[in-house]
N, C-alpha and C positions, 0 to 999 in steps of 0.2 A: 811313730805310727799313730792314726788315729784312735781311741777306744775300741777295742773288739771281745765282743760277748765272748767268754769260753763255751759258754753253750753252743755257739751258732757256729762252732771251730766242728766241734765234736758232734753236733748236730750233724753236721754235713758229714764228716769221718764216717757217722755210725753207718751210711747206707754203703759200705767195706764192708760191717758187721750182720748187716740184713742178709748180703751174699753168701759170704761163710756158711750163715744158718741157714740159706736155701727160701729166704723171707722175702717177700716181697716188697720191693723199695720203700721204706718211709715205715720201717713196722718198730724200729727204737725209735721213732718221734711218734708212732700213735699210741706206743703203748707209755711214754710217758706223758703223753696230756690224758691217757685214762687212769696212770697213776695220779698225776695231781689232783684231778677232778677228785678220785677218791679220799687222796689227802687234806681238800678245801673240806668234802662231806662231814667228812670224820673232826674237824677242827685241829688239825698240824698247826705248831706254831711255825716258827718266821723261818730257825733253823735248822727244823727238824726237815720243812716243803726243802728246802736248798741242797741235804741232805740226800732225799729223797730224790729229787731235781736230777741229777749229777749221775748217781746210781740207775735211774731209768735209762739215762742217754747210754748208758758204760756199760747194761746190764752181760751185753754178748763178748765183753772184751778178753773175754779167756776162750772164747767161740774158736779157735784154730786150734789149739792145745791141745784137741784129742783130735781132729780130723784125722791125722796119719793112720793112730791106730784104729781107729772106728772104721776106716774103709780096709783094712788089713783082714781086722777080725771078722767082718761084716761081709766083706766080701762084693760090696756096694758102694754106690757114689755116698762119698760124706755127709754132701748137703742136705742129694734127696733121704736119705737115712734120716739124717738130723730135721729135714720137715714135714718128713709125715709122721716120725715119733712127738712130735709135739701136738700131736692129736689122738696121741693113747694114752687111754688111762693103764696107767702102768701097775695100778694097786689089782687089776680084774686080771688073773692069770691068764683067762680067754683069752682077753684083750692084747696081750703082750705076746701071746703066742702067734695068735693071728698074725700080726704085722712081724713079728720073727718069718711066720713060715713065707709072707709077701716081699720080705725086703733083703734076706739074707741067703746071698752066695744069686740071686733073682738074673738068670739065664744060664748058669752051669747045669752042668749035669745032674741027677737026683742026689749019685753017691757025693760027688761033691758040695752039693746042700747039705747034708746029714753031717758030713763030716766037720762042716763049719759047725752047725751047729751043739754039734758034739764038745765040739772045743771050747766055745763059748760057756755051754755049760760046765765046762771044766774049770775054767774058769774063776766062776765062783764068785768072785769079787767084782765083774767086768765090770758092770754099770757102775758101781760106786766108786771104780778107780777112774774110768773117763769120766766123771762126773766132779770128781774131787780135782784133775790138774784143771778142768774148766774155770772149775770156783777159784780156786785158789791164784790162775793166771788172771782171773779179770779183778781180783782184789788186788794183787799186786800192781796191775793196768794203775789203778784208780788211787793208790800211793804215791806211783811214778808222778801221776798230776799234781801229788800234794792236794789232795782230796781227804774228806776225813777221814776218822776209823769208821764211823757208821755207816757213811759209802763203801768202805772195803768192804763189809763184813755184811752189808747187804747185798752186795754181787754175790757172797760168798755163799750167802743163805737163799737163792734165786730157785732153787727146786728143793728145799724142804718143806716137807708138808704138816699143814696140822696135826693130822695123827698120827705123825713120827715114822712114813713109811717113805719119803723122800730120799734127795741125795743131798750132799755126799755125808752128813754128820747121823742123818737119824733125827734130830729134834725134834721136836713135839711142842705142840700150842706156843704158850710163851716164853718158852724157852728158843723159839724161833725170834730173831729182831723183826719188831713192827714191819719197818721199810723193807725186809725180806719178805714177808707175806707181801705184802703190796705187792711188789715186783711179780712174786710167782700169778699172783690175781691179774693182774694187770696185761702181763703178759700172754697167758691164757686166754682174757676177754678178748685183747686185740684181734687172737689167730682166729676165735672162732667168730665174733665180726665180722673177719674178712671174711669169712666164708657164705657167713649167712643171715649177717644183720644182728639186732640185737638181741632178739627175741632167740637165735643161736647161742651168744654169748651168754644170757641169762640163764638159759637150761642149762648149759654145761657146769659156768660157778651152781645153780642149784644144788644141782646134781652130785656137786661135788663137795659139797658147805659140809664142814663137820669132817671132810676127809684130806682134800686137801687144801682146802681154804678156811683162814680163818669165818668162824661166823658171822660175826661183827661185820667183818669189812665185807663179803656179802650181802648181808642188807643194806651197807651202806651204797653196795653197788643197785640195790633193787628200790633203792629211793632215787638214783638217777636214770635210770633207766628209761624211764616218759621223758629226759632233757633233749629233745629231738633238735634243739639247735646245736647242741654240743656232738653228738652223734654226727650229726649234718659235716661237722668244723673237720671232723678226721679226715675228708676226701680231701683235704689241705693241710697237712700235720704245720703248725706252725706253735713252737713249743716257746720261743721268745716272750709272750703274755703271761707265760704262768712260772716263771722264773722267778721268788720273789723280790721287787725291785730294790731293796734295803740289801741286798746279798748277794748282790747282780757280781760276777769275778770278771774281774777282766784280763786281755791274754797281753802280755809283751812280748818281746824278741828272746827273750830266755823259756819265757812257759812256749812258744811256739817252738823252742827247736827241743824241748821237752816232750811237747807231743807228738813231733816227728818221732824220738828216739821210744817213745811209747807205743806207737802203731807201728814202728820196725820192729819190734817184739814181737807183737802181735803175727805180721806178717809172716817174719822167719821163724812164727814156731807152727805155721802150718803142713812145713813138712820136715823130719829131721838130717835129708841132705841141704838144707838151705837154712842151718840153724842160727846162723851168727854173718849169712851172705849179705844181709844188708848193710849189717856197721862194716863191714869191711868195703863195700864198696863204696863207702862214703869215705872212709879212710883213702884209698884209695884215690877217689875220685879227687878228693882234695888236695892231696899231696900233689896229684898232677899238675893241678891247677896252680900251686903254687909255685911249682918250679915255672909253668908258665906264665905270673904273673901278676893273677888276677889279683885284688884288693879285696877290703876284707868284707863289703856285701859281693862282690861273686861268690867267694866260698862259702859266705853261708848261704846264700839261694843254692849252690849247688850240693852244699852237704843234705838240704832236707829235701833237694831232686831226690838224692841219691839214697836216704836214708826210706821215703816213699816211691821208689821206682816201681817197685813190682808189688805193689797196693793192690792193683787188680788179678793178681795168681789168686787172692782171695775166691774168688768165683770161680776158678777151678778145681778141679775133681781131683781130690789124691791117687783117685785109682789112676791116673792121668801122670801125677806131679810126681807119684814114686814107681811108676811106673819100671822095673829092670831093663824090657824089652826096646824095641823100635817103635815108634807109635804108627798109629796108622794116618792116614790122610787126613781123617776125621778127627782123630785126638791132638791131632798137630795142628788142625784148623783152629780150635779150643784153645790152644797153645798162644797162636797168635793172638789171637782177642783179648788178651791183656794188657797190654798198653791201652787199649783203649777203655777199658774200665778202670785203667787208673788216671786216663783221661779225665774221664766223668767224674769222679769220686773227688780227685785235688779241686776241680771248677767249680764244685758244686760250694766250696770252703772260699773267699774273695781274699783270703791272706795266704792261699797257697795256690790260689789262679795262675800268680804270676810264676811261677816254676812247671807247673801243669804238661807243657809241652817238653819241657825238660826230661822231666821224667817219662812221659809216653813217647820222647823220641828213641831209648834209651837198644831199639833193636834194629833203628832204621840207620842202611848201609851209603856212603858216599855213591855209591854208583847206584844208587834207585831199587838195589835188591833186597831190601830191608822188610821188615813188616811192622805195623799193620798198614801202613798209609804211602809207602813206596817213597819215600820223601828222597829227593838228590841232594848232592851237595849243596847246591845255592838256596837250600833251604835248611840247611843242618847250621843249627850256631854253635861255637867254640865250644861252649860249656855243653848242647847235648853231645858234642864229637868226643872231649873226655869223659863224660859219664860211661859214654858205648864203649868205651878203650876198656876203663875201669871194671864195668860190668863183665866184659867180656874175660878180661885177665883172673879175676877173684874165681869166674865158673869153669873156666880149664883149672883151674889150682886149688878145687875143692872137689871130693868126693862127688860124683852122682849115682844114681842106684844101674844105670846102665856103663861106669866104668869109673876107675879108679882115678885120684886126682894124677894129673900132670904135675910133672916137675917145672921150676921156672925154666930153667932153660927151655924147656920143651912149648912151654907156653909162649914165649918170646921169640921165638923159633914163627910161631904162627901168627903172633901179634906183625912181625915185622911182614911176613909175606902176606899177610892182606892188609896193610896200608900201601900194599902195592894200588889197591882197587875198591877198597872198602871201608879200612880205617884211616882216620886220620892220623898221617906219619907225623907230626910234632907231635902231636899227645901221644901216641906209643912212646916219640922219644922221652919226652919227658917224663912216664910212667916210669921206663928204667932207668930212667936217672932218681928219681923218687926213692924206687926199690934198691938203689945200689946207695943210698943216703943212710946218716945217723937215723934218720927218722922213722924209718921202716921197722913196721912190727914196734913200734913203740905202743904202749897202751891206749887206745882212743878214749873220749868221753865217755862211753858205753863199758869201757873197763872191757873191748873185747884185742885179744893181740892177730896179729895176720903171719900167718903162717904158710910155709909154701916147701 
């Protein structure tokens, strides 16, 4: 394959990560070209900007790790929780109650308001426990890349504050990593930018220099502040310039199906009925394949279909995803809309275009009753026809919060009667033939086993 920037792999990925947070498209590529600008201001060396670089793009990559329980305790959508609290200052008691009393248990009944919140406060530790598996899953994100330690450890220090009232450790001034200040600075500038230009952005770091911004990098931000070309440059996040070109990574066929098995992480820990769904159904999906055939680029375009299929669940709502009940028309419409946002998100990456429809066909049925795009057979290819077998088999044979996993048999039992009309009947066959092999529940690359 030709040279391909990691940045421009993960660049494209992070707008997954915008979703999760509730951010609107392109907000890890603006907030990392307003961390570098601040890292040129300040004088970064070669590889400290590279450092830095890598962590800006990654900074949301633990961004799923609390969703479940944030809309559980909450009692509210994840995202919009997660994007209007990036607009509190959390250190002004006011401040935090306020958006408590607007966002939390927001359409129940009063007592059931109170009681949520009662809980929360009981609590005790909540914010700093959803705050610490965040850190800690986008530090681990950014190992899984073989990324430095000072990238881990700047994801990890992403919301500590100067005056040591942050999450999740508590540090204070320099006891926080540089590139973590940055991060939380940078990050901050961006949201309130988007909102309201810079003269927005600038009040808020003010406002907040000394409390939760370093000092320093503050004024370093009020020396660019008149850069009105560079401000101009963010309505086009293009982060490839500021990369330093001595330090530029580049991605192969091993770091690429590295970062598939790193944004499956990501994915299936957004809810904890789907915690280990993806590597399974890559598992899965391949072993099918092999018994039918394919060579050894089919399976791997089809392991990292299979490994980013449900990329786009990211944009949904947990109160949705763990839902116990029946959904309603409306929540089931939301439902649908995933495949196509994992449409969008693989295309937007030109080294995972070509799987792209792969993975977004991964719900549409031989007979046109599929979603989101109604596609019929004469448009379903081999490898999306086993992926859907795959997908389908791994979610009757794992736990969901509206009922308890199915047996194989019992799954096989319904694999077979809809490739009467729906699935394709070689891939089911060759799925139990897979399942009844040495090879089944063997440990996959991901170290996860399949169980049934």
């Amino acid at each position: 394959m030709a040279d391909i920037a990691l940045s421009g792999v993960i660049g494209a990925l992070s707008y997954a990560l915008d979703v999760t947070e509730g951010q609107p498209p392109g907000h890890s590529l603006r907030s990392c070209l307003i961390g570098m600008r601040l890292a040129e201001e300040i004088g970064l060396d070669a590889r400290t900007r590279s450092d830095l670089f890598y962590a800006l793009l990654l900074k949301d990559a633990g961004c799923s790790a609390n969703a479940s329980r944030m809309a559980a305790l909450f009692g509210a959508d994840d995202s919009e929780a997660k994007r209007t609290s990036k607009r509190v200052d959390w250190s002004r008691p006011l401040s935090a109650l306020a958006w408590s009393l607007r966002t939390v248990g927001a359409g129940d009944s009063l007592r059931l308001r109170a009681d949520r919140l009662s809980a929360i406060r009981a609590e005790g530790e909540v914010t700093r426990s959803l705050m610490q598996a965040r850190c800690d899953r986008g530090a681990e994100i950014a190992r899984m890349l073989f990324l430095s330690d000072e990238t881990a450890e700047a994801i990890r220090a992403l919301d500590e504050h100067w005056d040591g009232r942050g999450q999740p450790a508590g540090l204070a001034g320099e006891e926080i990593p540089l590139l973590g200040r940055i991060l939380c600075l940078a990050q901050t500038v961006e949201i309130f930018h988007a909102d309201g230009g810079v003269k927005a952005a600038w009040a808020v770091a003010r406002r907040r220099r000394g409390r939760w911004f370093d000092p320093d990098l503050v004024d370093a931000l009020g020396a660019i502040r008149r850069d009105r070309a560079f401000w101009a440059a963010l309505a086009r996040p293009d982060v490839s310039a500021w990369e330093p070109p001595e330090r530029v990574l580049a991605v192969d066929e091993p770091r690429l199906d590295r970062i598939a098995e790193a944004f499956a992480r990501v994915i299936d820990a957004k809810s904890p009925y789907t915690a280990r769904h993806s590597g399974r159904v890559a598992e899965l999906a391949v072993g099918t394949a092999a018994v039918l055939g394919f060579g050894a680029v089919g399976l791997r375009d089809l392991r990292r279909a299979a490994l980013l299929h449900d990329i786009g669940k990211l944009a949904i709502s947990n109160r949705i995803l763990d839902k116990p009940g029946k959904l309603t028309e409306e929540e089931f419409a939301k439902v649908r809309e995933h495949p196509l946002y994992s449409l969008r998100i693989l295309e937007r990456a030109p080294c995972f275009a070509p799987i792209a429809w792969i993975a977004a066909a991964h719900h549409e049925r031989l007979d046109g009753s599929g979603y989101p795009f109604g596609l019929g057979a004469g448009k379903l290819t081999t490898p999306m026809r086993v992926l859907a077998v795959a997908d389908v088999y791994e979610a009757l044979t794992a736990e969901r919060p509206y009922r308890e996993a199915l047996s194989h048999e019992t799954a096989m039992e319904i694999l077979r009667r809809d490739a009467a009309w729906a699935l394709d009947g070689d891939a089911v066959a060759a799925l139990e033939a897979f399942v009844a092999g040495p090879l089944f529940g063997a440990t996959s690359s991901r170290g996860l086993q399949l169980r049934h």
